[in-house]
C-alpha positions as CSV (number, residue, x, y, z in Angstrom):
1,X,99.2,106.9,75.8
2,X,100.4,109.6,78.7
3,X,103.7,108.4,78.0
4,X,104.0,110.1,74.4
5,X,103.0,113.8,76.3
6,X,106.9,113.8,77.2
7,X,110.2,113.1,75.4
8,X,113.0,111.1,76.0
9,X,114.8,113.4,76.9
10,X,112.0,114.9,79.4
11,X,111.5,111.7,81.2
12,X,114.9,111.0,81.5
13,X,115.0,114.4,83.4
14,X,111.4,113.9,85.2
15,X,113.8,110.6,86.6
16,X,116.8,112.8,87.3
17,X,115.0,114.8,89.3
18,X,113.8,112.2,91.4
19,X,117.3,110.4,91.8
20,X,118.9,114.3,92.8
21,X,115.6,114.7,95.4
22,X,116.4,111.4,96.9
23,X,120.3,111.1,98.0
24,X,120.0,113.0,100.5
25,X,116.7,111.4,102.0
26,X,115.5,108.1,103.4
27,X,112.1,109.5,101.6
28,X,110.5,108.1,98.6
29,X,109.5,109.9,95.4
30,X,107.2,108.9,92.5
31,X,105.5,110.2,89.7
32,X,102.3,109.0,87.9
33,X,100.8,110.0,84.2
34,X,97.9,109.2,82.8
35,X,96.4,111.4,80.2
36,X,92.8,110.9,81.7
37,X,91.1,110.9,85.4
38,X,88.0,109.3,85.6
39,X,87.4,110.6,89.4
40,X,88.5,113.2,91.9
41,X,91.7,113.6,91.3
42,X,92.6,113.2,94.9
43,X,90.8,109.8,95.0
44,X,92.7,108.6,91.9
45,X,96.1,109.8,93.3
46,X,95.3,108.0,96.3
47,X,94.8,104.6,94.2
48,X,97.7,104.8,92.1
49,X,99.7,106.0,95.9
50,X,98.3,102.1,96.9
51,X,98.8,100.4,93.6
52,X,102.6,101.7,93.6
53,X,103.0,100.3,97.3
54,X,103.9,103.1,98.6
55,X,102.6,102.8,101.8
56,X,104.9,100.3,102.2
57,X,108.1,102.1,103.2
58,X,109.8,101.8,106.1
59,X,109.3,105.3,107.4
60,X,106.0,105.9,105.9
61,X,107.7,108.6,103.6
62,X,106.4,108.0,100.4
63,X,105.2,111.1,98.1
64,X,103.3,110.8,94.9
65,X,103.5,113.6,91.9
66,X,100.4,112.6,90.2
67,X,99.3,114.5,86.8
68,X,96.3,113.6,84.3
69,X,97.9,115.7,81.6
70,X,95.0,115.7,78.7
71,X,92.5,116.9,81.9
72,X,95.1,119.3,83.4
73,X,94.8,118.2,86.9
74,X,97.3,117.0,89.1
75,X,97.9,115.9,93.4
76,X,100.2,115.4,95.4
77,X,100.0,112.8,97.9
78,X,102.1,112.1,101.3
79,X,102.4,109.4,103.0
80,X,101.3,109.4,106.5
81,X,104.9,109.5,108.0
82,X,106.0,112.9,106.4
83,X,102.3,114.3,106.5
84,X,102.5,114.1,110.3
85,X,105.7,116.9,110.1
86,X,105.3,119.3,107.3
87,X,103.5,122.0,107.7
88,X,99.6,122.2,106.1
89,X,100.3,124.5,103.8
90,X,103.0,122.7,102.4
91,X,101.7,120.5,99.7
92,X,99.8,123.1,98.3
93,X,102.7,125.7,98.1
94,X,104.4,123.1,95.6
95,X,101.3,122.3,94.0
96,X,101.3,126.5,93.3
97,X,104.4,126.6,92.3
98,X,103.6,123.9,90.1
99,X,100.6,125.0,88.3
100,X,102.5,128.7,87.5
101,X,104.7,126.3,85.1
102,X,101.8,124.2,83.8
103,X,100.2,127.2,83.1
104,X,103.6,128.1,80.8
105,X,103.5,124.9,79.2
106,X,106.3,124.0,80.9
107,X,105.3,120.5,82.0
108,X,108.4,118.8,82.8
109,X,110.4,121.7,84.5
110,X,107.0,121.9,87.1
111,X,107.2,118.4,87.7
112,X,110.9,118.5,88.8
113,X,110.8,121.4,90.6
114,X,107.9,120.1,92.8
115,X,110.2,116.7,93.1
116,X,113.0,119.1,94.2
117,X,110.7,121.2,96.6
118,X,109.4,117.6,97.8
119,X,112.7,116.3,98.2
120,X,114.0,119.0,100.6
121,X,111.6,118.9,102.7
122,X,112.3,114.7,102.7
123,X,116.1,115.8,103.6
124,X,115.0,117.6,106.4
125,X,112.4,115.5,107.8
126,X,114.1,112.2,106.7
127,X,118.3,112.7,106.6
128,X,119.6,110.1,104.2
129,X,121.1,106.8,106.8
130,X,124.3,105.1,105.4
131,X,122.1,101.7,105.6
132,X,119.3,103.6,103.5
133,X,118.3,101.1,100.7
134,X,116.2,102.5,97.6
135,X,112.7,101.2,98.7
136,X,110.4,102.4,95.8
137,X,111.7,102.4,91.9
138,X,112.5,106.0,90.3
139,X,111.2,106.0,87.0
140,X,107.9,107.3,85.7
141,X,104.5,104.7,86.2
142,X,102.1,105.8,83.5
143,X,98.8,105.2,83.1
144,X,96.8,103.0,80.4
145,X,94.3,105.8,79.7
């Protein structure tokens, strides 16, 4: 199971991360393992970004870390709202930053510095509101495969 690829201790800061990215931002992060991916990865990210519901925030600012560790390929997917304002480059600058920590085996500390990078971009797209409400769960969704 994808959920045995990380500790404890690493999910519990995968989670941090997330939390940290998120109070200053109305935006929504989440993260999805599996250990395969059956399709193009974009297509699958795009499933699991529908099964998770997270086209159903308020602002339409939902982004989706998405990693098939045992395949070493990953997406990440934005949701229509903050699409429309970051720039096109964007997604793929923290998808580079990303893989240069893959690449060093460093699995966990990629995945929350792309929630991080993520998240301020949120923050400055999507200010945190005192009514903001927590719309989309923060821990890890992991994949049966």
């Amino acid at each position: 199971m994808a959920k045995e690829y990380f500790s404890e201790e690493e999910r519990r800061n995968i989670v941090q991360a997330i939390k940290e990215a998120e109070l200053a931002t109305s935006g929504e992060i989440r993260v999805h393992i599996e250990r395969h991916c059956q399709k193009d990865v974009l297509d699958r990210a795009a499933e699991v970004f529908s099964t998770l519901n997270m086209q159903k925030t308020k602002q339409r600012n939902g982004v989706l870390f998405y990693l098939a560790v045992e395949d070493h390929q990953f997406a990440i997917i934005g949701d229509a709202g903050i699409n429309q304002v970051v720039p096109d480059h964007y997604w793929g600058d923290i998808k580079d930053h990303m893989k240069d920590r893959f690449v060093s085996g460093q699995l966990t500390l990629g995945l929350s510095d792309g929630i991080r990078m993520a998240g301020a971009q949120l923050k400055e797209h999507f200010p945190y509101q005192k009514d903001d409400v927590n719309e989309l769960p923060d821990d890890i969704s992991f994949g049966q495969n």
